[in-house]
N, C-alpha and C positions, 0 to 999 in steps of 0.2 A: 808376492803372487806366485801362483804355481802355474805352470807351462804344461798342461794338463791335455790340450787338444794336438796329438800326433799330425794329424792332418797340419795343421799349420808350420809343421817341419818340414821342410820340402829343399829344391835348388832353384837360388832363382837366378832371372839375368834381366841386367838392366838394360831394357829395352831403349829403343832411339830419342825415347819422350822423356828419359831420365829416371823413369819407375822401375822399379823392382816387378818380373812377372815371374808368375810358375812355366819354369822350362817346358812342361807338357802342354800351357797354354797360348806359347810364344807362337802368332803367327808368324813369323818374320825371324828365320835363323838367320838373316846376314848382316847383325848391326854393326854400328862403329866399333872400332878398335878400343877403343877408349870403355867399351862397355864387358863387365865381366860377367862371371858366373859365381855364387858362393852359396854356402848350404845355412841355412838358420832359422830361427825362430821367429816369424811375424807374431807381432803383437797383436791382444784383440783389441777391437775402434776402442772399449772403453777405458783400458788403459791410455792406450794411443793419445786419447784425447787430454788424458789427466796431463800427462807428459807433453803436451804439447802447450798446455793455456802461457807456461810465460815465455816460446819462441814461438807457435806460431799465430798466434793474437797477440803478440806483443809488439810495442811502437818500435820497428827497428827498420834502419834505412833499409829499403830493399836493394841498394848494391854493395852495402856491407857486410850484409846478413844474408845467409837462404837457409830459412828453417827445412826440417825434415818433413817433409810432409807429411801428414797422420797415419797414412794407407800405403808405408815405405818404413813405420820403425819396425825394427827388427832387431835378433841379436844375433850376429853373426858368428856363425861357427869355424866357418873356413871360407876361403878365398881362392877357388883353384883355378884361376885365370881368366884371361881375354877369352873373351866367346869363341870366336875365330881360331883359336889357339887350342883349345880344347877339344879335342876325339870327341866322337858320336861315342865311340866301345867307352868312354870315362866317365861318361855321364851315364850311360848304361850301369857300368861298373859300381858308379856311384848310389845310384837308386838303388840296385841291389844289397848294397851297403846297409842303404840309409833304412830297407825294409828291415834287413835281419836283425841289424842291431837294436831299432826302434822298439821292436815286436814284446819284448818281454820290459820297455825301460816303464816305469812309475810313473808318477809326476816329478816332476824337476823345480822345486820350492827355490825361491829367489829373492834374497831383498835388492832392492831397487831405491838409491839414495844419493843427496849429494849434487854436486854439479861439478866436472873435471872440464880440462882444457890438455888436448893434444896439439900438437907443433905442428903448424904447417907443413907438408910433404906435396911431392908431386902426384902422389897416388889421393889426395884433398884437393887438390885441383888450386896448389898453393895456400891454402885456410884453413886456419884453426879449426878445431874439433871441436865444440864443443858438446859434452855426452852427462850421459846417467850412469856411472859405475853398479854392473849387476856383482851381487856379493853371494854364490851358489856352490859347495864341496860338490852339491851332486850332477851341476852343470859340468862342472870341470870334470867330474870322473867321468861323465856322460862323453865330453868330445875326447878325453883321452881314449875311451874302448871306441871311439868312430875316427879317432886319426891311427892307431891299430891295424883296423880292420882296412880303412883307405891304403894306406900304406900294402897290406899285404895284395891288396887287388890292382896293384899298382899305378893307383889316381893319386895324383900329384896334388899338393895344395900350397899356396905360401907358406915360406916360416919365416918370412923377412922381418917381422917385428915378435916380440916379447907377446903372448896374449892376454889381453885386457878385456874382458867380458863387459859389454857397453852398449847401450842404445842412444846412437846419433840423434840429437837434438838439434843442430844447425852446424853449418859452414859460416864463419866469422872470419874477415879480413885480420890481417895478426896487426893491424894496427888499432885494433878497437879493443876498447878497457874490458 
């Protein structure tokens, strides 16, 4: 697939309901701690959907399993914190970011294959990952020129893990096969 609608590039934050909103449309700036901010790519419903038939139509305990829901995959670009933790000026800083560098970028071609499994972390709320390995040269040169330009604007983003270009599929108990 190619990543061809800008618009659906944005920052979102996970609101109190557990969704992913667009920061500009969050009524409610005071959620939990627990809820962040990150910049990426929503998928459109019909991929969404392809990617979803075997988590979430699939027979799986619902307290073992919590699929991604359809209108929440995403590919994440960055992670730059707890809501609460984050400047009004960074998310500012950021949008300006995300305009300038967007403005001139193509489509962004991706294949999208596979089923991987990440390791339980506190930041999974203790569950396995499991995801969609995205395989893209021009994604990756994509967030290199917007961790750059973030970097120079001085907005902060994780770098606590290695980056793995992926679309969450579901959170799985690390005891289930």
């Amino acid at each position: 697939p190619e990543f061809r609608d800008i618009e659906n590039f944005d920052i979102y934050k996970r609101g109190e309901d557990g969704k992913y909103v667009e920061i500009e449309k969050c009524p409610n700036m005071n959620g939990d701690l627990h809820h962040g901010v990150m910049i990426a790519f929503k998928l459109d419903e019909g991929l969404a959907k392809a990617l979803a038939l075997g988590y979430g139509n699939g027979p799986f305990d619902s307290m073992s399993t919590r699929p991604t829901p359809v209108d929440e995959m995403h590919v994440m670009l960055f992670h730059l914190g707890k809501f609460e933790e984050v400047p009004l000026s960074q998310l500012a800083a950021a949008e300006e970011v995300l305009d300038k560098v967007s403005a001139d970028q193509g489509p962004i071609k991706a294949t999208i294959g596979g089923v991987g499994r990440f390791p339980a972390t506190e930041h999974s709320d203790f569950k396995d990952v499991a995801y969609d390995p995205v395989t893209s040269l021009d994604l990756l040169k994509f967030r290199e020129e917007l961790a750059t330009a973030l970097k120079a604007k001085g907005v902060g983003f994780s770098e606590d893990f290695e980056y793995t270009p992926h679309i969450t599929l579901a959170y799985i108990d690390q005891s289930t096969p």
